[in-house]
Structures are given as C-alpha cells and as structure tokens.
N, C-alpha and C positions, 0 to 999 in steps of 0.2 A: 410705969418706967420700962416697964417690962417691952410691952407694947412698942413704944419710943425706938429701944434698942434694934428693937426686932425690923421696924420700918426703915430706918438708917440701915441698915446691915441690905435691904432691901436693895436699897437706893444705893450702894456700892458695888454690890452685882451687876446693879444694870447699867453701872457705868461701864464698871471689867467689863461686861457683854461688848457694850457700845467699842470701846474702844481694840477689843479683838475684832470685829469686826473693818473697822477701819484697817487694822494692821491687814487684815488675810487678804483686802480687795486693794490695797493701796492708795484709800481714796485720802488725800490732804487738802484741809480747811485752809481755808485764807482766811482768818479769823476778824471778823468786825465784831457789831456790838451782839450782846444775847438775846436781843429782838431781829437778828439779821434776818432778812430772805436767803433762802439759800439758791442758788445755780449751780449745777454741776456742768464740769467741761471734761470729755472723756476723748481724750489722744489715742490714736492706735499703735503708734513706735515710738522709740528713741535714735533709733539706728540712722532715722531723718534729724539732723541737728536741729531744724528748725524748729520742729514742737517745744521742746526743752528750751531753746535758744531766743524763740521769738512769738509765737504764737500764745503758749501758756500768758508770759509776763506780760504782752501786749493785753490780752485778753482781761486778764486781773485787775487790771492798773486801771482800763478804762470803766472797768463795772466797780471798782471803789472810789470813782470821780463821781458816781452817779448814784449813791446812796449807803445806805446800810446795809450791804449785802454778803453772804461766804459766799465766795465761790470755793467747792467741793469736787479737787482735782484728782485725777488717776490717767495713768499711763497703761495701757494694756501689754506693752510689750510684744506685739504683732502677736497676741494668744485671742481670739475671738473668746472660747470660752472664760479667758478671765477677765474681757471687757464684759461679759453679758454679765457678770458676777460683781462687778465693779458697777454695772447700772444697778441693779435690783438692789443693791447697797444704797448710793443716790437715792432710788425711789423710795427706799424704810424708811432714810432718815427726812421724808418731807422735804424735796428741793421741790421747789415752782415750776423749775425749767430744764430740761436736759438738752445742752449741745452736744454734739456727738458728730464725733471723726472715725468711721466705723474701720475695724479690723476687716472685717469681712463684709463687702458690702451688699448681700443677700441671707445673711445670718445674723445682721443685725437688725433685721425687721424684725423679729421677735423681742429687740429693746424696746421698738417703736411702737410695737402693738401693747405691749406691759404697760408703757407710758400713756398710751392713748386709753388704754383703759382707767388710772386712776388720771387720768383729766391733767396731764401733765402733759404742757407740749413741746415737742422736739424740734429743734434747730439742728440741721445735717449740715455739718461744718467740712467742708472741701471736699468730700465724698459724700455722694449721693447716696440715698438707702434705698434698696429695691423691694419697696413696698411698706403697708404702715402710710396712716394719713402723719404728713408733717406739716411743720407751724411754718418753715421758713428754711431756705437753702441758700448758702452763699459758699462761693466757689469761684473757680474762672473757667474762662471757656478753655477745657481743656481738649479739645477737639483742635484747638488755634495753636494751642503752646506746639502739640506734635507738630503743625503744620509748619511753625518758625522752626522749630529743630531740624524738622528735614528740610525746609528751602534754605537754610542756613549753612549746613552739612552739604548741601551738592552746589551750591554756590561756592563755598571755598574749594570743593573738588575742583571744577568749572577755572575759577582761580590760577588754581595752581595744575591746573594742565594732569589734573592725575589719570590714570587707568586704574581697572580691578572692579573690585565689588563692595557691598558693608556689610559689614556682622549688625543687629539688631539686639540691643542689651535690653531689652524692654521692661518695663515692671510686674509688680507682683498680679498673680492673675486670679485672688481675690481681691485688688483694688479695682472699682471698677473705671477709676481716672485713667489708668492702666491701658487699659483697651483704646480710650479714646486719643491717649498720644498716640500710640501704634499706630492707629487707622488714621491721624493726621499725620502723622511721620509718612504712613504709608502713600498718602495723595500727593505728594510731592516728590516720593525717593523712584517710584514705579515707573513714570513716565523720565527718569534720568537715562542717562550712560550707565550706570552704574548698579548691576543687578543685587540684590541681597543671596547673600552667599549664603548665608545660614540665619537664625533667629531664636532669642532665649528667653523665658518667662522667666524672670529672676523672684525666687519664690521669697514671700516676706522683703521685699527689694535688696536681699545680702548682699552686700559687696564682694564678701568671700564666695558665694555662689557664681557669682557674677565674673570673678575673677578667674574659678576654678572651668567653667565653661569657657570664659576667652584664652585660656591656655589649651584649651582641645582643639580648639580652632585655628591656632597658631600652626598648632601643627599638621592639621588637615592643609591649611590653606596658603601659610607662609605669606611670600611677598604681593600676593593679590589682593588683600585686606588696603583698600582703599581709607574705608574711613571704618569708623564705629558708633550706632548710633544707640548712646547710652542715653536710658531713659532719665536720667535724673543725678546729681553729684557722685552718688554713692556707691552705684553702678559706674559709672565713667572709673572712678578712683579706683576701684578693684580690674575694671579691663587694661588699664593705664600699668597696675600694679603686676599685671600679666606679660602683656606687650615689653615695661621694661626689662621683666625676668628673662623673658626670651631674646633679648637684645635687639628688640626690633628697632630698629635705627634708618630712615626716618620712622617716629611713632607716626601714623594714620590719622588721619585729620577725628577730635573725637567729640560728641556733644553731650550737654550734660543738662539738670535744670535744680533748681530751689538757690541758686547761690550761695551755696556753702563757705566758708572764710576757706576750708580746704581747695575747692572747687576754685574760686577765684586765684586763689595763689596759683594752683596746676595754669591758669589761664597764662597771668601774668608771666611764669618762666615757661611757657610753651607745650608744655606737655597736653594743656586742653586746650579746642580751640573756643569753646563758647558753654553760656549756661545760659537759663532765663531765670530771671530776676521778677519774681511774682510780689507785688506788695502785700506781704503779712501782717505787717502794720493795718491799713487800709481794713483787714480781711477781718484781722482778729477785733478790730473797735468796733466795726460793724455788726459783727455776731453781738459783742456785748452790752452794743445800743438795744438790737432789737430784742435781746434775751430780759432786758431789765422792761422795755415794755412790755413783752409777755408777761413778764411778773407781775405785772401791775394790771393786766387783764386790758390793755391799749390795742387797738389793731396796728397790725401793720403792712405796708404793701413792699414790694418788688418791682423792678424792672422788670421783670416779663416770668412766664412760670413755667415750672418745670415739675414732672410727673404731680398735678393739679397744686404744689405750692406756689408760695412768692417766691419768688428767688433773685437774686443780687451774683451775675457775672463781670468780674472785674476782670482788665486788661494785665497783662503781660510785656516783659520788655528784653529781648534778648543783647545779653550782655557778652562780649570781647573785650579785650585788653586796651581796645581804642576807647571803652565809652566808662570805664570802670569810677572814673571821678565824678561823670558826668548820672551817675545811676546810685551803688550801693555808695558809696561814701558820700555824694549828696544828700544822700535822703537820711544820714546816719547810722545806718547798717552796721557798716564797718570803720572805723579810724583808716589813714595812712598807716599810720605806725603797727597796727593791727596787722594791715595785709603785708607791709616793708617788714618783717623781721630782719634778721640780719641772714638768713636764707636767702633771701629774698629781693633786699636791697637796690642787688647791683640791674636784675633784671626790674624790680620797677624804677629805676632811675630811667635806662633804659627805654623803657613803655611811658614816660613823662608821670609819676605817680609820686607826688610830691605834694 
C-alpha cells in the first residue's frame, strides 16, 4: 500500500513538473486524442496581428482535418531567448515536428541544430533560419513584396506630381525578411525622383519605435517628406500616428504590408495609401500539410530550394482602396461590416465597400 501511495504521489509531481513547465515557456496544447502526434508551431510576435489573428488558427484547424494530432503552441513575444526556451520545452515533451517562425533569424539555429540532433525535423515558417539542416521552408518571395512596395510608393508619387524625398520604416533587423524588403523597396525607390532622406531599423517591428523615429524626422525634415515607406502595417500606424501629431496636412503618400483590419481601414479613409495582402491562409495549410507528412516520416518536395531545403514561395497582392473587395473580403479575411464600422462607414461608402 505503502508502495501504491508512494508511486501516485510520484506521478503527481511529474505532472506539477509537466505543467510548470508549460506555464514558464508558454507553450498551448491544442488538445486531440492521448495517442495524439504532437507538432509544435513557435510564432515569434504578437505585436504582428496576423500570427494570433490568422496564422496560428489557420494552422490548427488544418492539422485537426488531417488526424490525431496536438499541435503545441507558443508565442515568443519578439524575446529570442524565450523562443529557444519554448523549443527545448517542444523537444522534452516528444513533438515529431517543429515549425518555427524564428525571433531571431541567426540564433535560431541553434533550435535547429537541438532538433536535428534528436531526429526531429524543422519546417522555417516565413522566416528563413541561417543555418541548421531544415526539412522544409515556406514563405514568400520577400525580395518581390519590397519590390511592389516601392514601385507602388513612387508610382503614386509619379501620380500625384509630388516633390521631396521618403523616410524608410523598415523592419526589425533581426528578421531576416527585413532585409530583403528593404533591398526590394530599395531597387525600385533609387533609380526615382525621389531620394531617401533618411532610414530606420524598427527594432522588434515597434510601432511605438517606429513612431518615435518618424517624429524626429518631422522635424528635421518637415514638408519634404514625400512619402514613407513603411515596411509593414504596424510600422505605417505608428509613422501615420506621428505625421498626424505634427499636423502634417497633406499626410505623404505611406506604404505598409500584412493587411491588418487596422491597416486597411487607414487605407479606406485615406491616411494609408496601400498594404500587401499575403495569403496566410494558403501559407499556414501548407506548413500544416507538410508537417503532418513529416510526422508520418513521407517525403516531401518544393518548388525550388532554398539554403539546400524544399521550399514553397507564394505570391503577393498589393492592396488599395480600389481592390479591397476584390482581395481580403473575397477571400474572407475580413467582413464589410468588419472594415465599415461606423468610423468608418461614410468613407467606405464612398470607396464603393458595400
């Protein structure tokens, strides 16, 4: 009896363990049956709506169409050390597969080499890993998105007959996606009218950094700020949040990208001129098709490969207030009534959004 007690008492400890563990790395079970496979999917922000908003759920929904499985979720919170803390968690508790959206995308190879060592193989989910053999990459060509942002950006300058120059929001400069908008924004913005006045790593993609830089620039620069070219929603929203505090009146023509519900609204009443509209959907089913054949020990191939994996680049679709029906609210993204609040209404009546 004695014995009995002692073994249960055992087995309640190592639950308590199990489950402070979960709490200190953040990591949440999508719970199926107790013979599940497990997958882990490790996000690097929240500060991006999309992860939380679309990526995660998209991700779930399609790997519990396709069997018995947890997926074994965490958000890093742009803290690299606490996604590497949040994998090594994943790998104790026995997942099959790790997809991973790296914090840092040169200090996450030492996820990838952890995983390659216990024979677990990794899927680099929209950010590449610099280094670490991986199973599979799916992304988009992010080299193309900067390229629609800046020929998008000096087109409507072009447009609208503007003068001056553009401030450069760019993103965080451990993403390494980061870089390659830039250097596509940058093949398109160089050979304009229109010189870069100045340029910002927005560290962690902060909007409040992002904000707090395009307020110094205001006032270096004032009415020469042509446009602005923000690397992504969140960044646009904190330069936008800038520009109206300093009563810049016209705002600068400003670009942004993930399609955020926020971002598209600034579209529709003017304050942004455009975002691109990446299919998450498309991105996230795909990671979760190919993670559940990993599990199952299936090969799988790519359209063409990238630092020696498969890898899978999807297209891009740059969105305006002209095409907004014809884009996120066709594909289900967004509702009307969603983007029409009553903010909002009279300018999408206005822009035909109905």
């Amino acid at each position: 009896m004695r014995g009995t007690r002692l073994k249960s008492r055992l087995v309640r400890l190592a639950a308590i363990a199990v489950v402070a563990i979960v709490a200190s790395t953040g990591l949440v079970a999508c719970t199926a049956g107790s013979d599940a496979v497990k997958i882990a999917l490790l996000l690097p922000e929240s500060k991006t709506a999309r992860y939380e908003a679309f990526d995660r759920p998209f991700f779930e929904k399609r790997v519990s169409e396709l069997g018995n499985y947890d997926v074994l979720y965490s958000n890093a919170d742009q803290d690299a050390a606490k996604q590497q803390s949040q994998a090594e968690a994943a790998l104790a508790s026995g997942v099959r597969v790790l997809v991973l959206d790296p914090v840092d995308s040169s200090a996450a190879a030492s996820i990838v080499a952890a995983a390659n060592a216990q024979g677990v193989p990794v899927i680099a989910y929209d950010r590449i890993v610099n280094g670490g053999k991986l199973a599979y990459y799916v992304s988009f060509d992010n080299r193309n998105i900067g390229e629609l942002q800046g020929k998008a950006l000096v087109a409507k300058l072009d447009a609208d007959g503007a003068s001056g120059g553009i401030l450069m929001v760019n993103g965080s400069p451990t993403d390494g996606n980061a870089g390659e908008f830039k250097s596509g924004a940058l093949s398109q913005i160089e050979p304009s009218n229109y010189p870069v006045l100045a340029d910002f790593d927005s560290p962690d993609w902060s909007p409040d950094k992002a904000q707090d830089w395009v307020a110094g620039q205001i006032v270096q620069f004032g009415g020469r700020i042509a446009g602005v070219y923000a690397a992504n929603d969140g960044t646009a929203g904190g330069a936008i949040a800038a520009l109206k505090a300093a009563n810049v009146s016209p705002l600068p023509i400003v670009t942004g990208q993930d399609a955020e519900l926020a971002g598209i609204q600034r579209i529709v009443s003017g304050d942004q001129y455009m975002t691109i509209y990446k299919a998450m959907k498309a991105q996230a089913t795909l990671a979760a098709e190919v993670a559940v054949k990993l599990a199952k020990g299936e090969p799988v191939t790519g359209d063409i490969e990238i630092n020696g994996a498969p890898a899978t680049l999807l297209s891009a679709v740059v969105v305006t207030v002209d095409n907004i029906m014809n884009t996120v609210v066709a594909d289900g993204i967004y509702t009307v009534a969603e983007i029409c609040t009553p903010e909002y209404a009279a300018a999408c009546a206005a822009a035909g959004i109905r």
